[in-house]
Residue, then its C-alpha position, 0 to 999 in steps of 0.5 A: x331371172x324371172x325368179x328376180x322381177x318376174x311380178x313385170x310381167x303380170x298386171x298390177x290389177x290382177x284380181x282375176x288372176x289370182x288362181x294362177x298366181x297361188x299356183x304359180x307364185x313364186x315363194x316371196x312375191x312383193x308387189x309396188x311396196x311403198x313404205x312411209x314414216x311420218x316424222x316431225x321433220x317431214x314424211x320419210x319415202x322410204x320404200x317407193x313402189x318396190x317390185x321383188x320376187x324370189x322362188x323356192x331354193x333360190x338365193x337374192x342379194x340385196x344390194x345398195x348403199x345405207x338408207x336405200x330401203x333394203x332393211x325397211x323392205x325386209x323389215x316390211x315383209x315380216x310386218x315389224x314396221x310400227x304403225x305409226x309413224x310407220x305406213x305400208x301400202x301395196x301386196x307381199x305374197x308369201x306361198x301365195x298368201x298376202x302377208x299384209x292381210x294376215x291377222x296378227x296370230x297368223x303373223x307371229x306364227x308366219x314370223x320365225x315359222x316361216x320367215x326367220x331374220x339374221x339381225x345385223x347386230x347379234x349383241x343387240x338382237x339376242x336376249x342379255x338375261x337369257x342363256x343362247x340355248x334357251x332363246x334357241x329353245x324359246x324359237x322352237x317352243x314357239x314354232x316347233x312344238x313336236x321337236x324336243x326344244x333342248x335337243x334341237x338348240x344342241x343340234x343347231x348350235x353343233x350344226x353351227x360350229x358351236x359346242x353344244x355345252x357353250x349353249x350355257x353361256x350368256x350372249x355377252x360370254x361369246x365372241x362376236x363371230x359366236x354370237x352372229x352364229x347362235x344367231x344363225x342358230x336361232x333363224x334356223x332352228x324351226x326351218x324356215x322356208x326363207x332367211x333374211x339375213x341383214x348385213x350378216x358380216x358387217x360388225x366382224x372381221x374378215x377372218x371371221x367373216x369368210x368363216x359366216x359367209x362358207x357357213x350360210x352357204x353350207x346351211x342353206x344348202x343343207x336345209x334348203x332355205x331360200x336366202x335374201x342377204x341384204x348386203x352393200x358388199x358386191x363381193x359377198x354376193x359373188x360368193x353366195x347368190x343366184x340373182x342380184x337386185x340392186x336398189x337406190x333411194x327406195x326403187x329398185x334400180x337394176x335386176x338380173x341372175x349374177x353372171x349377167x349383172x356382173x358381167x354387164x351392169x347396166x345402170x350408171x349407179x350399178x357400174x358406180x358401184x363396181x367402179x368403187x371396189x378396189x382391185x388386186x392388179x390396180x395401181x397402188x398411187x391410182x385413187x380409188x373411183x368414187x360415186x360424187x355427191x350424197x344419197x338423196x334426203x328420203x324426205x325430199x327426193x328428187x323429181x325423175x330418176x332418183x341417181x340423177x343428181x349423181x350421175x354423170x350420163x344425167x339429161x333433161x328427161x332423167x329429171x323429169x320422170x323415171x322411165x321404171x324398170x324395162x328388160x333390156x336383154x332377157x333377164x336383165x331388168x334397168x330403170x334408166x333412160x340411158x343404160x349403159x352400152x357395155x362395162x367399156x362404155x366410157x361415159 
């Protein structure tokens, strides 16, 4: 689980050791990541001291309700947040380079190169006056130059499932489930070492979905990618990664390899999150369980631990401060003053 939050374990002041990181580092490596919009309407805490990593191969789902930060964070490590309104302040490793003090050449290089993004909605990522095998093509010119750009969009739209002679066709010409895989296509195309895929599934139904899902799993293995899916399905995760990190009003609040996270969630917002899906043996007049009250306002989050107002385990203490994240049983890495005992602990 070290590849998850192995960055607790080393100083943030850690100048000196940087030799050892590069050599050590694990791929990703972000390090007390703050984002900040600043707004008409106040300043947006959307990302707030977020520790993350992730080694070569692996696999991370990214897990927590809409407006928790996960976009902004991987939005944050390709640097497309605007500035302004946009703010970052902290360090992003990738293979032991600091992302947020690269020169800009060097960032559209390390975008698509090194880094590649599924975009949630492929309708509104791909190019409409563009056929799909020309902006498979564009990726490659850009990142690529000793690859044949045609050949390698044929290649990548068969590796996909799509027949190469399809490339000809516009994106609007294409059903959505298509359209999110010439996405794949396009993300893949140059072979990056890491893909963020954002909600890869969440405009498609769950036909086509399963088919997306089986399809990063085989591509990922094949070309050896690292994987961040940015998701709120629990279910998805199962099928796909290796650790989970689930995150709350811009902190991350729980980490650990899958089998302990789902066999022992330890934070009342990770059980809350479990407790919400529904069940094949459950009872059909049971209502479904439900986390009370709203994600907080980013622009006026509260004082202490970010769940508090939600969670019914609440004392004064979790008000008052946050306890950060602390290795309750090897791997397995909670912020909360009062983790939970067991998945029975009634409370």
């Amino acid at each position: 689980m070290n590849a998850v939050y192995q960055t607790l374990q080393t100083s943030d002041n850690s100048a000196d050791k940087a030799t050892d990181r590069d050599v050590s580092a694990p791929l990703l490596d972000i390090r007390n990541l703050f984002v900040r919009f600043y707004t008409d309407t106040g300043v947006v805490h959307a990302v707030n001291g977020l520790n993350l990593s992730l080694s070569k191969g692996k696999s991370l789902g990214f897990v927590g309700e809409t407006g928790a930060g996960k976009t902004t964070t991987a939005l944050a490590t390709l640097q497309l947040i605007p500035s302004p309104p946009g703010e970052m302040k902290g360090e992003i490793f990738f293979e032991g380079r600091d992302v947020m003090k690269m020169t800009e050449p060097e960032k559209r290089a390390f975008r698509g190169g090194k880094i590649a993004m599924i975009f949630q909605d492929p309708m509104t990522s791909l190019n409409p006056i563009m056929t799909v095998e020309e902006q498979i093509m564009e990726m490659v010119e850009l990142h690529a130059a000793a690859v044949n750009p045609r050949e390698r969009a044929r290649e990548m739209l068969t590796l996909v499932g799509i027949r190469p002679e399809r490339g000809k066709d516009y994106p609007h010409q294409l059903s959505g489930g298509m359209r999110q895989r010439v996405g794949i296509a396009i993300a893949l195309a140059c072979e990056p070492d890491l893909l963020i895929a954002d909600e890869p599934t969440t405009a498609l139904d769950v036909t086509i979905q399963a088919q997306v899902i089986d399809l990063i799993k085989k591509l990922q293995s094949s070309v050896r990618t690292s994987l961040l899916l940015i998701t709120h399905d629990l279910g998805i995760v199962a099928e796909i990664c290796d650790d989970v990190a689930i995150m709350y009003a811009g902190r991350l609040v729980e980490a650990a390899d899958l089998r302990q996270l789902y066999k022992r969630p330890l934070h009342p917002y990770t059980r809350g999150l479990f407790d919400a899906v529904p069940r094949l043996d459950s009872d059909p007049n049971e209502k479904l369980a439900v986390i009370p009250g709203l994600t907080p306002d980013p622009t006026n989050l509260p004082e202490g631990c970010g769940f508090s107002p939600r969670c019914p385990r609440a004392r004064p203490i979790c008000r008052e401060k946050s306890c950060g994240m602390r290795e309750y049983e090897p791997g397995h890495f909670v912020d909360c003053h009062f983790p939970l005992e067991s998945r029975g602990d009634g409370q």
